[in-house]
C-alpha positions in Angstrom: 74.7 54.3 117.2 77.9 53.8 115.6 77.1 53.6 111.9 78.3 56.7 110.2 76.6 57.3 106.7 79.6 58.1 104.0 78.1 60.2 101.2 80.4 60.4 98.1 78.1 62.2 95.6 75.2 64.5 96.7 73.3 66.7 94.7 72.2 70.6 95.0 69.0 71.4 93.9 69.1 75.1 93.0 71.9 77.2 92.4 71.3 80.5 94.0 73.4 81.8 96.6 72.8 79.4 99.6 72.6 75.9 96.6 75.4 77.2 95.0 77.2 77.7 98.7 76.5 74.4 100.0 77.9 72.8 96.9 80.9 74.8 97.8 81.0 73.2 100.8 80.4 69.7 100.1 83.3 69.7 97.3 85.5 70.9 100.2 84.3 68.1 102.4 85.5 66.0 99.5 81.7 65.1 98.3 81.5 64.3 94.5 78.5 67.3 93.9 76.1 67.5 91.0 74.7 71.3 91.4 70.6 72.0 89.5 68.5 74.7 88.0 66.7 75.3 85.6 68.5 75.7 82.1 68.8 78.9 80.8 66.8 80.6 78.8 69.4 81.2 75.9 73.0 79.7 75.4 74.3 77.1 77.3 71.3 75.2 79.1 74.1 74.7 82.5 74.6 78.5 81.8 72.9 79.3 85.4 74.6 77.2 87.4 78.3 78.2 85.3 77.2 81.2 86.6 76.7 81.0 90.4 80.0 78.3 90.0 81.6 81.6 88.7 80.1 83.7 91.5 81.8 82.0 94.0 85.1 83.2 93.5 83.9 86.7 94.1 82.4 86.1 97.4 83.5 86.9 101.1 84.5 85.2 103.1 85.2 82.7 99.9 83.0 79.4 100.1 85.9 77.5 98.6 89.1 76.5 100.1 90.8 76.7 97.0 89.3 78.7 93.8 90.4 75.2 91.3 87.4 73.1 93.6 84.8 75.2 91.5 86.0 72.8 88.5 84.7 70.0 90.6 81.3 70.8 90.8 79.2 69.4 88.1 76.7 71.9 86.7 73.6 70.5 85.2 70.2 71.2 85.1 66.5 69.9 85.2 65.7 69.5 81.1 68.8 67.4 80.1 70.9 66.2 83.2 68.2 64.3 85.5 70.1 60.8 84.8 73.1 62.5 87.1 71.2 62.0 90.5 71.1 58.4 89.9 74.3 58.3 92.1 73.8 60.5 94.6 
């Protein structure tokens, strides 16, 4: 019972408060994070999840240890960026 499982990349699948959240927290843990939604409806196709990377800042108590992890967290979403789970 020993084995302990390393995760280096994970993916979020959804980017609303509790996704975008538990991205913030598996950055901090160190975890190489790839956070999903759907693409937006007009501009940027990431534009949602730029978004709720941007909304974290604003929360409290704040979900990142340090503001600069929210460049760490990949946005992508389901139309164009599917190949980026391969590694998780």
């Amino acid at each position: 019972m020993s084995n302990k499982l390393l995760v280096r990349r994970a993916a979020v699948l959804g980017a609303g408060v509790m996704g975008a959240q538990i991205a913030a927290h598996l950055t901090n843990a160190g975890v190489d994070t790839v956070l999903f939604d759907l693409p937006a409806k007009d501009g940027d196709p990431n534009g949602v999840v730029t978004k709720a990377i941007a909304n974290l800042a604003k929360l409290s108590p704040a979900p990142l240890a340090d503001k600069a992890l929210a460049e760490r967290i990949v946005p992508a979403n389901y139309e164009t960026g599917l190949e980026l789970l391969k590694g998780c």
